[in-house]
N, C-alpha and C positions, 0 to 999 in steps of 0.2 A: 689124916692130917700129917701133913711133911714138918715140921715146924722144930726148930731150937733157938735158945734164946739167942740173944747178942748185944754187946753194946757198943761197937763200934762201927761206923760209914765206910761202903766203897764195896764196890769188888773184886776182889782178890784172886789167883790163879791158885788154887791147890794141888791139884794134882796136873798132869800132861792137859786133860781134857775138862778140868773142874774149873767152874769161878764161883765163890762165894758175891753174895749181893746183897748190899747192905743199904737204908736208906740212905737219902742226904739231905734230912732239915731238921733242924732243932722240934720243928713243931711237928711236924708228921714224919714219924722215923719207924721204919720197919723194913726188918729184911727177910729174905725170904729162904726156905729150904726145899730142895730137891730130893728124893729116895738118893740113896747110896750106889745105886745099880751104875754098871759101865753101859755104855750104848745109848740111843737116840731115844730123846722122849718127848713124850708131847702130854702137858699137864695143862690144867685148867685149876687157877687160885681164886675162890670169893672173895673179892675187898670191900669192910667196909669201914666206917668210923665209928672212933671210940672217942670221946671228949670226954676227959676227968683230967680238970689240969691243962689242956691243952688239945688240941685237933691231931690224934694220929691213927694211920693206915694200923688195921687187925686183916690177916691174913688168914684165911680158914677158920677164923674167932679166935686166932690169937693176935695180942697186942706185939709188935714189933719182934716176930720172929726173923732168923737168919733165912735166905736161902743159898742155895747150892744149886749154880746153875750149869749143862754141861755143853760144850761146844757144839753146835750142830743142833740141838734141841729146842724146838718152840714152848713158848712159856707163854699164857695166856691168862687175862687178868681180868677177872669181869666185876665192876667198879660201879652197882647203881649209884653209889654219890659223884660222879664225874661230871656236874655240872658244876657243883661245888669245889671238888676235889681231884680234877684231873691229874693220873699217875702218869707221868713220864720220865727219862732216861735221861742221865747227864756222865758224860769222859771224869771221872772222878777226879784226874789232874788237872784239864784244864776248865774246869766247870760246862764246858757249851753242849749243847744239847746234842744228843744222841739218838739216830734215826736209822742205823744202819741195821739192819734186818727188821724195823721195828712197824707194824700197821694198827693205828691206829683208828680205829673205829670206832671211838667210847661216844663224840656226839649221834652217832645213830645205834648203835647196841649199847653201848656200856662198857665195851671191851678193847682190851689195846694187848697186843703180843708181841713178843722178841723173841726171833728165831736165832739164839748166840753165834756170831759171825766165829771161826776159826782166830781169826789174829784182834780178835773185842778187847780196845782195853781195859783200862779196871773201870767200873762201870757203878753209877750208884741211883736210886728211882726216888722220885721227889714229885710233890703237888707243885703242878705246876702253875697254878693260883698263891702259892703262899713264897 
């Protein structure tokens, strides 16, 4: 498990080639973490739902971890509740939906991925049912 906690939305550039990725709903908030490693990766995250209090995304069985995502790198997200709970991507400043490297396949797998464009900007993942 990649995972740290966090409590705040959006994501953030860290380093030259890092973005931190933070939820963005009051009701399903969870962000996600990447290994520390420089260079191209290609991960695969379980998501599923935790309901105590409220509906939110657990990322590898954790509840509302950070991640760390790096430019260049597919991130892939396989989401059995995505009839329910469809995970998608929003421009954290001006809220609208975010498609740019992203394919979405969760109505016939379950899964939906983001391949981090170079110039992404700060970026945050949100049910897109709530």
């Amino acid at each position: 498990m990649r995972t740290q906690g966090a409590v705040d939305t959006g994501i953030q550039q860290t380093t030259k080639d890092k973005l931190e990725v933070r939820a963005g709903s009051s009701t399903i908030s969870t962000v996600i973490a990447g290994p520390y490693s420089i260079g191209v990766e290609d991960i695969t995250y379980d998501v599923t739902i935790v309901s105590d209090g409220g509906n939110f995304f657990a990322i590898d069985g954790e509840r509302t971890p950070v991640l760390q995502f790096y430019k260049g790198s597919t991130y892939t997200f396989s989401n059995p509740s995505y009839s329910s709970h469809p995970l998608g991507f929003k421009n954290a400043s001006t809220d609208a939906s975010y498609t740019t490297g992203v394919t979405d396949t969760q109505s016939t797998n379950g899964r939906i991925s983001i391949t981090v464009a170079s110039d992404a900007p700060q970026l945050r993942y949100v049910c897109t049912s709530h």
